[in-house]
C-alpha positions in Angstrom: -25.0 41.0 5.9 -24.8 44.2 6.8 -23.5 47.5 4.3 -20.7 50.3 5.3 -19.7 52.6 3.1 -16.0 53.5 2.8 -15.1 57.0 1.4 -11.6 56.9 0.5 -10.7 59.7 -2.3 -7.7 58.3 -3.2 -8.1 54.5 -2.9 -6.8 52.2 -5.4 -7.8 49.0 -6.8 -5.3 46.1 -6.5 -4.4 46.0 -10.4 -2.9 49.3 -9.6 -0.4 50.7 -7.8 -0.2 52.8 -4.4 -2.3 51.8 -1.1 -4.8 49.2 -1.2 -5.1 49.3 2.4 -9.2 49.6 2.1 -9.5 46.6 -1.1 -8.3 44.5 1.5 -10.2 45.2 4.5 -12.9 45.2 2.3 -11.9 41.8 1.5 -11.9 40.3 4.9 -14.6 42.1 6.4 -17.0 39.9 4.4 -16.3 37.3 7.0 -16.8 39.2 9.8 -20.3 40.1 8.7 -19.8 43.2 6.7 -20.1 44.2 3.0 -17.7 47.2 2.1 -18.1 49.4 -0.9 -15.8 51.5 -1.7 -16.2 54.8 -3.0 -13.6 56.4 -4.7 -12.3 59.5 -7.2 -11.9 58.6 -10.7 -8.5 60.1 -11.3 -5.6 58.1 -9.9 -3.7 60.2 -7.8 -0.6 58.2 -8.2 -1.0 57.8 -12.1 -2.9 60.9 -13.3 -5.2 58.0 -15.1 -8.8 58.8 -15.4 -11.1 56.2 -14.9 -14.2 56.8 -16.1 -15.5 57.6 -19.8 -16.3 61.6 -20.2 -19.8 60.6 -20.7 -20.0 58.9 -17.2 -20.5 60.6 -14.3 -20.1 57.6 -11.8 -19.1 53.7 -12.5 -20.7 51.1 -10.3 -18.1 48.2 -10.6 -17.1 44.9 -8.7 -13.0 43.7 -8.6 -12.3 40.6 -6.8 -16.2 40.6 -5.3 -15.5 44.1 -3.8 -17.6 46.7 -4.7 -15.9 50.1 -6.1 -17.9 53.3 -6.8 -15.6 55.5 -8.7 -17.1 59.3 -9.0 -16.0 61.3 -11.6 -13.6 64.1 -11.2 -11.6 65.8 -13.4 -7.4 65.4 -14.1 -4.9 67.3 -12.3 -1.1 67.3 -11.9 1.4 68.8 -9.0 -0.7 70.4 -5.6 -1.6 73.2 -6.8 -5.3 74.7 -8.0 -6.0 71.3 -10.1 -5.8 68.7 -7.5 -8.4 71.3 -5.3 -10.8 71.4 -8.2 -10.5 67.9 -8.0 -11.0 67.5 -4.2 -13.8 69.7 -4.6 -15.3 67.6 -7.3 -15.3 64.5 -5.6 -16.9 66.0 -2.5 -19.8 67.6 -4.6 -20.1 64.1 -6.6 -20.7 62.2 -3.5 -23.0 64.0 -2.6 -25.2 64.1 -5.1 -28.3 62.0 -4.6 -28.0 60.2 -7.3 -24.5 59.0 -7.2 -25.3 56.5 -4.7 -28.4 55.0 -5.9 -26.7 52.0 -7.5 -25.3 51.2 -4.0 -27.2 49.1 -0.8 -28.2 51.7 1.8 -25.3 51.8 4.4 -25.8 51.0 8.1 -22.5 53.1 8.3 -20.3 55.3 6.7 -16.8 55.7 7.5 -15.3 59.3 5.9 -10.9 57.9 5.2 -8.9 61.3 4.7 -6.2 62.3 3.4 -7.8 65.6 3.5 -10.9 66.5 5.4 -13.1 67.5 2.7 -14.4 63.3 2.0 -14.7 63.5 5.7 -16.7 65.8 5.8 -19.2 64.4 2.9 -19.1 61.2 4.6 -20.6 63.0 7.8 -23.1 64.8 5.8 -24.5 61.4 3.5 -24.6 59.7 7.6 -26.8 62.5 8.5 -29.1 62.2 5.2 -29.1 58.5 5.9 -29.7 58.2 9.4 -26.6 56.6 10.2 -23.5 56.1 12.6 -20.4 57.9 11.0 -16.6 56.9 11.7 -13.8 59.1 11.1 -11.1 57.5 9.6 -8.1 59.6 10.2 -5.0 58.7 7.9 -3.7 62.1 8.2 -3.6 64.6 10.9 -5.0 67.7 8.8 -4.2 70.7 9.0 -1.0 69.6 11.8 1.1 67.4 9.2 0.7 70.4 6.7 1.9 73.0 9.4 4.8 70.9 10.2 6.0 70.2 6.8 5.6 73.8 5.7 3.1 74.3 3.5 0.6 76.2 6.2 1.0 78.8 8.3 0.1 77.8 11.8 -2.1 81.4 12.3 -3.4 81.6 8.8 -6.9 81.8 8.0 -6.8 78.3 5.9 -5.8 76.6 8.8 -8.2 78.0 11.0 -10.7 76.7 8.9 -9.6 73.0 8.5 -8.9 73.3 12.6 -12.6 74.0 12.8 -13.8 71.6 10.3 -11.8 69.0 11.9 -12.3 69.6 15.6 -16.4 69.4 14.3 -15.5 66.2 12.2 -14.7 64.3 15.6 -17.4 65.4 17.5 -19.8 64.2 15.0 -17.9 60.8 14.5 -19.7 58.0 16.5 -16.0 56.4 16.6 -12.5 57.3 15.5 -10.1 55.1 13.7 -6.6 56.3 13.5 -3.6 55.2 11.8 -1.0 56.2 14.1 -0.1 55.1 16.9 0.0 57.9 19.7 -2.7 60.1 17.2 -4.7 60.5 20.5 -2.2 62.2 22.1 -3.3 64.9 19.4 -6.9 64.5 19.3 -7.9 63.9 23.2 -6.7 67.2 24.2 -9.3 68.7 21.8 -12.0 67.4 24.0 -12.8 64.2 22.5 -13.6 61.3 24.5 -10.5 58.8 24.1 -13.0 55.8 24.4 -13.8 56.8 21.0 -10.9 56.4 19.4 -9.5 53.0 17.7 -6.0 52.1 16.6 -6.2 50.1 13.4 -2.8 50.8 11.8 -1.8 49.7 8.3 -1.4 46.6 7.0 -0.5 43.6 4.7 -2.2 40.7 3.2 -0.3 37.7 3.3 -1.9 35.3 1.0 -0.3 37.7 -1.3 3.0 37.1 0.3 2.9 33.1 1.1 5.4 31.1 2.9 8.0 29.8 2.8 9.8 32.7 2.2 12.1 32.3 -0.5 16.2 32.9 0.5 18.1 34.9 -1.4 21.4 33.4 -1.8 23.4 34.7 -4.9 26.7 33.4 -6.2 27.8 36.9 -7.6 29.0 39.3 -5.2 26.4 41.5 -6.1 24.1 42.9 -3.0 21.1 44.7 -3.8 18.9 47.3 -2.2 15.6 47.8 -3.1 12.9 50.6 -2.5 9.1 50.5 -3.9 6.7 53.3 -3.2 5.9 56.7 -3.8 8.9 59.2 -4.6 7.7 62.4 -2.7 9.1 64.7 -0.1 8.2 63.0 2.6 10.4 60.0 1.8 13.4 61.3 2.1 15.4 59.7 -0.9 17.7 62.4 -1.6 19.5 61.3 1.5 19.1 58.0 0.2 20.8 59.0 -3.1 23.7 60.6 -1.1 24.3 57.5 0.9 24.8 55.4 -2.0 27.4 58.2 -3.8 29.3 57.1 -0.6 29.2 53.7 -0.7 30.3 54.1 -4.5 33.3 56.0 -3.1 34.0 53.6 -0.6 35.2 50.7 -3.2 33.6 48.1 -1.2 34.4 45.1 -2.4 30.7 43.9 -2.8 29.2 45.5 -5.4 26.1 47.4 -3.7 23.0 48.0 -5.9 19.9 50.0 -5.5 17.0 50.0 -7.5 14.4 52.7 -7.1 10.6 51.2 -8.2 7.8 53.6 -8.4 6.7 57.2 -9.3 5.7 60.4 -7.7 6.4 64.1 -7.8 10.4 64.3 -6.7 10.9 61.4 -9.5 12.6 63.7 -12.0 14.1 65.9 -9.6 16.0 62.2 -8.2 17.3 61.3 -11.5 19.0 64.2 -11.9 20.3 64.4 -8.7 21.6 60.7 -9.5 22.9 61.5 -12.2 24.8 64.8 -11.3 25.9 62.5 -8.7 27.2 60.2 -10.9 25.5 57.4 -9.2 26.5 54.1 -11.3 25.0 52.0 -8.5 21.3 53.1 -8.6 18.5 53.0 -11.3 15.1 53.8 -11.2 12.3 51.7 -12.5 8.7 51.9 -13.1 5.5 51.6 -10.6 4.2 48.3 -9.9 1.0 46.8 -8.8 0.4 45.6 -5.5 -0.2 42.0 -7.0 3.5 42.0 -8.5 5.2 43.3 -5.4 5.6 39.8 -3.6 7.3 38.4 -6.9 9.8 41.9 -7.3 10.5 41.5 -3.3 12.4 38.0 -4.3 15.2 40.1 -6.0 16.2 42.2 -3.0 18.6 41.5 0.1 17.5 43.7 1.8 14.9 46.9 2.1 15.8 50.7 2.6 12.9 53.5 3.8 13.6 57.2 5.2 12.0 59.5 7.2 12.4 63.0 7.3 13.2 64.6 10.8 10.0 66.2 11.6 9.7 66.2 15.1 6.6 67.8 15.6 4.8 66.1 12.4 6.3 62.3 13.5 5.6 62.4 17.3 2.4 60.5 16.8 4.2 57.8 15.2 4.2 56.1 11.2 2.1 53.5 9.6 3.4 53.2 5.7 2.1 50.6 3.7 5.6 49.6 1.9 6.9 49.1 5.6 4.4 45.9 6.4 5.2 45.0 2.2 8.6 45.2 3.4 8.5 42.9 6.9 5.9 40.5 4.8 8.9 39.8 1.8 11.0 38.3 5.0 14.0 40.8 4.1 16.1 42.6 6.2 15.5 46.6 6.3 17.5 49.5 6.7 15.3 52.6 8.6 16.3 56.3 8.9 13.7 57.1 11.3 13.4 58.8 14.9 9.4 58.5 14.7 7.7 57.7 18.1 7.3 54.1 16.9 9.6 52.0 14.4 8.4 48.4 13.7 11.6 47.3 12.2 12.8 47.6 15.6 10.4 46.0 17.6 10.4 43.0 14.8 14.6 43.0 15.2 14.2 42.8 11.7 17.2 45.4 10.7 19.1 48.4 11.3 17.8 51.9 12.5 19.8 54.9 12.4 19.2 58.4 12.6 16.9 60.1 9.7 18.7 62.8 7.4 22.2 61.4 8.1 23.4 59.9 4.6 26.6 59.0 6.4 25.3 56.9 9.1 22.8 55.4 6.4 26.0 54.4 3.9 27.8 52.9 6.9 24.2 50.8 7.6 24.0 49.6 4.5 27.8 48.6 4.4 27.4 46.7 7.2 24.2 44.7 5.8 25.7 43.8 2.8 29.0 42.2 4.7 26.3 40.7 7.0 26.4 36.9 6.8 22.9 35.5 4.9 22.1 33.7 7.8 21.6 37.0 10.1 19.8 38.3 7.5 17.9 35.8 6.9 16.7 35.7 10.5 16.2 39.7 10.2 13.7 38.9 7.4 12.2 35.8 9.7 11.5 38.5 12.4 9.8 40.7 10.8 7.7 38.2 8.7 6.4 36.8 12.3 5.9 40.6 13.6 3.9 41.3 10.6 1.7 38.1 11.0 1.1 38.9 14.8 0.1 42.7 14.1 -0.7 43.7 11.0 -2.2 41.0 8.7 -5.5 42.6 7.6 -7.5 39.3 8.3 -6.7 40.9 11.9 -7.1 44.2 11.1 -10.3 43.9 9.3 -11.6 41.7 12.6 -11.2 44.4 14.9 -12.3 46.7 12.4 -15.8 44.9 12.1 -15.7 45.4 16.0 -15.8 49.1 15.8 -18.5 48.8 13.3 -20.9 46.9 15.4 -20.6 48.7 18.1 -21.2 52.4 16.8 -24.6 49.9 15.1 -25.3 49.0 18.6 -25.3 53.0 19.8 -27.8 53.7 17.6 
């Protein structure tokens, strides 16, 4: 059996909720040869939750047989100085020589952003142990911060991370990316496109087991569901204003939507619902990843946004609720003009256009007057898409294919 070691800042165990994209990789690597440990920040980022005991510095434990490292770092709220102390505190904890010796020395490291910065330590700890390092890239740093605003495309930040990242790929012995068309960013910056590995997101389906259950209500109730992070990026204040007019509307069907999860617009939502008058929405708390399958019952159908970014969705979207979404066998409404959209390729809803509340309230109109049967066979769609593309028993096959061959460069 041989070791990799999967620096992921923000990953999260299954018991919890958020991504658990590399628990199950993990998971199904084991058959393929490899033995993932995970290595991981002790503050939730979803959460806020510390982990670990003020006394511990790290916490070598095992959930469902896969290893976790968690590394202690201190508690932060919002974007602002806190969560950098905190990056910074992970990245100094990792590398620290003896925060790894409970651990099997790696024949590889892969370095997961979000940010660059557990990239980076994952590069370094390859070089101090000799071996290959993969790049995991979940998020195109700096470029999905320029486009959404929050850097200036000639600053000196950026700058930096442009330099940090450009070395980050040259060092990589391979590349996995998230995204679909993410080489159309990275190749022009002189790196090899033979090095570079689409390995998108994911679901596990023995969470979600067949057959899927219908949903066929007597009431004439229809309800719309979202689970996930509430942040800017997701767009639910359009969401929010779609539902205000199908309130208006007096359709005959009474059109819910419940709202499950938590994250840094959460507050600002409910009192937009609520200056909204919204009678038809409420908001609920997180849920693990373990009690999404059983919450997914309740819905008729599915509803995710995307901002219109142009220049920050070009190389496409992988979200972890989407595959949740497909696996339930529901129906979805997308607002999306992304250079990809797997509810369409599955046939397994309705797309319109992304910042449009209108068009979104006429969509979701028309799915709840839409017989069961077609939705049904929306939600059978995308429950076979899902199986043929992103299970992670696949993923994690083709994953363990990148990792012996960057063992076989060596």
């Amino acid at each position: 059996m041989k070791h990799v070691w999967i620096l992921n800042h923000y990953a999260q165990a299954p018991y919890e909720a958020g991504g658990t994209r590399h628990f199950h990789l993990a998971e199904y690597l084991k058959s393929n040869g490899w033995q993932a440990t995970i290595i991981a920040a002790s503050v939730s980022h979803n959460s806020g939750i510390q982990r670990l005991d003020t006394y511990e510095a790290e916490r070598y434990e095992e959930i469902s047989n896969v290893p976790f490292l968690w590394v202690h770092t201190p508690e932060y709220t919002g974007n602002g100085r806190g969560r950098l102390v905190n990056i910074l505190a992970y990245t100094w904890g990792v590398l620290k020589n003896s925060t790894t010796l409970p651990l099997h020395r790696p024949d590889v490291i892969v370095g997961s952003s979000v940010h660059p910065f557990s990239v980076l330590a994952a590069s370094l700890l390859a070089s101090r142990f000799k071996v290959p390092f993969i790049f995991e890239v979940r998020d195109l740093w700096p470029q999905s911060l320029i486009d959404m605003g929050r850097l200036k495309e000639r600053g000196g930040l950026t700058w930096l991370l442009r330099k940090m990242e450009l070395w980050l790929y040259r060092q990589a012995s391979s590349i996995v990316v998230l995204l679909p068309h993410a080489d159309e960013y990275i190749v022009p910056l002189g790196i090899p496109k033979s090095k570079i590995f689409w390995i998108p997101n994911g679901v596990d389906l023995a969470l979600f087991p067949l057959p899927v259950e219908p949903v066929r209500k007597t009431s004439e109730e229809f309800t719309l569901m979202y689970f996930g992070t509430l942040g800017h990026a997701n767009g639910l204040g359009d969401v929010l204003l779609a539902m205000k007019i199908v309130q208006d509307t007096g359709n005959l069907k009474k059109i819910k939507l419940r709202i499950i999860g938590d994250g840094p617009l959460k507050i600002h939502l409910m009192e937009l619902a609520k200056q909204l008058a919204l009678g038809n929405v409420n908001f609920e708390l997180p849920v693990t990843k373990s009690q999404i399958p059983l919450l997914a019952k309740e819905a008729d159908a599915f509803v995710i946004t995307v901002l219109n970014l142009p220049r920050l969705y070009r190389y496409g979207i992988s979200m972890n609720k989407l595959f949740d979404y497909l696996a339930a066998g529901r129906p979805i409404i997308i607002a999306s003009e992304a250079a990809n959209n797997p509810v369409a390729e599955a046939n397994a809803g309705i797309t319109v256009t992304s910042e449009n509340p209108e068009k979104l309230a006429d969509a979701i109109i028309k799915m709840a007057e839409m017989s069961v049967q077609d939705r049904e066979q929306m939600g059978r769609n995308g429950r076979l898409y899902v199986e043929q593309n992103h299970s992670f028993e696949k993923l994690s096959a083709k994953y363990s294919l990148v990792l012996d061959d960057v063992c076989k460069l060596r």
